[in-house]
N, C-alpha and C positions, 0 to 999 in steps of 0.2 A: 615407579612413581616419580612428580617433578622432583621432589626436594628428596631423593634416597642420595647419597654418596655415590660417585662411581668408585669404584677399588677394581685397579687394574688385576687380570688373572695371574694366578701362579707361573711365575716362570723360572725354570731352576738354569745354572751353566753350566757348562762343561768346558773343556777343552782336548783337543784330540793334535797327535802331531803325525805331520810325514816327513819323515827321515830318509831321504835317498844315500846311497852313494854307489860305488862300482869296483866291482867284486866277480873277477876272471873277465873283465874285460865284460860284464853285462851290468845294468840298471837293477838294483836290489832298491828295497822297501822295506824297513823295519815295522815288524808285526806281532800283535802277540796272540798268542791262545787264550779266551777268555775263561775265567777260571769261577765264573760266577753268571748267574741268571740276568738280563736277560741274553742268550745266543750262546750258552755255554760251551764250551768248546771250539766254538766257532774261530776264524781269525777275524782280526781286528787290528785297527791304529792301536797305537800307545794312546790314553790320556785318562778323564776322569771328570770328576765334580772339583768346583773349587772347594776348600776348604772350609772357608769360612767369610761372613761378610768383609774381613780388611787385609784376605787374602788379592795380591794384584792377579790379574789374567795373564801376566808374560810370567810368573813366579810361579802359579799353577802349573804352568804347561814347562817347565824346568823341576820342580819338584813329579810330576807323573813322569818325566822320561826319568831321572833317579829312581825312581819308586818301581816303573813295571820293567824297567828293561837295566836297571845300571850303568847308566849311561850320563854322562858330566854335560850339562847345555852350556856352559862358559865356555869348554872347547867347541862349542859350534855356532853359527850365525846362525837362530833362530829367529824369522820375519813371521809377522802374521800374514795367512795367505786369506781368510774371508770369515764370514759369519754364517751358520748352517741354521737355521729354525724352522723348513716344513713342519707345517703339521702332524704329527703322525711318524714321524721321524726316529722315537726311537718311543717304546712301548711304554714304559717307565710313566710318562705324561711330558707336558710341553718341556722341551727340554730344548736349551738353543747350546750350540755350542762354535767356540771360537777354536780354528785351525790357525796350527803353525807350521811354518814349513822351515827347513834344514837341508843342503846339500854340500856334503863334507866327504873327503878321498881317505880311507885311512883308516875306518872305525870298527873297534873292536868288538868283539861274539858281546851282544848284551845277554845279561841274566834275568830272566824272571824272576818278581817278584809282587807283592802284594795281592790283587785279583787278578791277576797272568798265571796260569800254570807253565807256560812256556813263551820265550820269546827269541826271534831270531831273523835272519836275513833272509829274505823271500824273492826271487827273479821279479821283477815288474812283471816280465811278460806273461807271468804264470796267472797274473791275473787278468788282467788288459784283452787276455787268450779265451777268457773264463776258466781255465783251468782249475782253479779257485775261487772262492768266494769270500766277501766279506760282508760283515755284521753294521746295523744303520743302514747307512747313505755313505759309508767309507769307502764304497768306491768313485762316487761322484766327487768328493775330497780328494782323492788322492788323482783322481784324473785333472780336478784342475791345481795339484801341485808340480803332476805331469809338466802341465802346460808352461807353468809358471816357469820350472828347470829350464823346458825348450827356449823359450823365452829368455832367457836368463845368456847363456850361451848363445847364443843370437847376438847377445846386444852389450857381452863383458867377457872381460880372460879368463873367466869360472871354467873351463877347460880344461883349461892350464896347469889349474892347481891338482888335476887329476893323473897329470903325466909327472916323469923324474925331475929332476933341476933342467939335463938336458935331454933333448924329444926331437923325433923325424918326422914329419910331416904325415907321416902312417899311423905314429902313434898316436898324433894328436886328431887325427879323424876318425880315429876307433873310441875313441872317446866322442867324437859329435854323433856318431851312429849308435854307440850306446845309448845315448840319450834321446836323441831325434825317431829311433828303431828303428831303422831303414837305413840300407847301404846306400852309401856315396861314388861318385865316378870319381877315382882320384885325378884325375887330371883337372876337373870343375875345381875341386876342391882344393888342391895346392894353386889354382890361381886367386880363387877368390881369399884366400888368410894371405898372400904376397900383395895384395891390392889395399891391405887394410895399413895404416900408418903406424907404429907403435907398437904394432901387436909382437912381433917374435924380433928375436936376434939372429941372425946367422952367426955359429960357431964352427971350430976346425978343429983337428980336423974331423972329415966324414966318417961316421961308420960303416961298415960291411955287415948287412943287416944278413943279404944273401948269396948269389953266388955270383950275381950281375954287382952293376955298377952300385958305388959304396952311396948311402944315404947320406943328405946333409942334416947336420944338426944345429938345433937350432935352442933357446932359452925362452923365455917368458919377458916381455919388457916390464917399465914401471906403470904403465896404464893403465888401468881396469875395463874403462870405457868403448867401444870400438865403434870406431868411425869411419868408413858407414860399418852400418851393421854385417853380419856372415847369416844372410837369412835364409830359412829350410828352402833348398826346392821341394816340391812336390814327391810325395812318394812315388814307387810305380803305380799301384794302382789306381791311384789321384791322375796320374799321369795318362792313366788307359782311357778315367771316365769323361777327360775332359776333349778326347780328343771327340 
């Protein structure tokens, strides 16, 4: 009727996080077991409902990585990576939920707890493969936190922080194909990171990685920024379809 009130529909929040880092030299994702209805048992992101109305949305999603995984967000640079609300999205009813993203070198076995029966470090590839599956729309999330990482490395020393203080030009591309997933031609690759201004130091002396000629080493500079960018080529089979 003309004169009824609108009263917008129920909409509840959540927040859900992806947590990268690299672990034997592969791309992991923090996951947990869900330890309650709906997708029980299933895997899943970290995250949850907020609390309460005068809970913030960056506070929520630092209290659930405490809560399901035991895990500190003040040691990590959590960004928000987007806003999820399909319809139909998660069973429960209209449920929207705010992603954060995380990519930190270093991080330790989280614990499960609250509605987690388990939580632990997962290969990306295990899923990205299908090998696995996950609960919601968490893999549409977590692909574009994918993206974001690649992205991220692309276009800053975020790398860097994945290799020792000092690093060969092999280590530091085992890290760009961890994350990119797809190998690299070293020799593209040692030109294009010497072409960039800022970005490494050359240090001495070499190591003797193998039985050839000893590797250089090299450090991290103060930069963050890389100008130009170290952007992906084409995987091969991007490579195959475009010919």
């Amino acid at each position: 009727m003309p004169n009824e009130i609108w009263r917008p529909p129920p909409v509840l929040l959540t927040v859900d996080l992806v947590i990268l880092t690299l672990r034997v030299s592969a791309l992991h994702v923090l996951l947990i077991e869900r330890g309650i209805e709906p997708y029980k048992g299933s895997l899943a992101l970290p995250g949850g409902f907020i609390a309460n109305e005068n809970e913030d949305v960056f506070d929520a999603a630092c209290r659930e990585l405490r809560e399901e995984a035991n895990l500190d967000a003040t040691e990590l640079h959590l960004e928000q990576l987007g806003a999820y609300g399909r319809p139909g999205r998660d069973p429960r009813g209209r449920i929207v939920s705010v992603a954060h993203l995380a990519i930190a070198p270093g991080l330790p076995e989280p614990e499960a707890g609250t509605d987690a029966s388990a939580a632990s470090w997962v290969p990306v590839e295990d899923i990205t493969s299908d090998r696995r599956t996950l609960a919601f729309d968490h893999r549409q999330i977590l692909e574009d936190g994918l993206e974001r990482a690649r992205v991220k490395i692309e276009r800053t020393a975020l790398a860097t922080a994945f290799c020792a203080p000092t690093f060969t030009i092999a280590e530091l591309q085992r890290v760009y194909e961890a994350v990119w997933g797809f190998d690299l031609d070293p020799r593209n690759f040692y030109r294009k990171v010497q072409s960039v201004p800022d970005f490494l130091i050359p240090l001495g002396p070499d190591r003797r990685t193998t039985k050839g000629r000893p590797a250089r080493l090299f450090r991290a500079d103060h930069h963050q920024e890389l100008r130009p960018p170290i952007l992906r080529p084409l995987p091969p089979n991007r490579n195959e379809e475009a010919r």
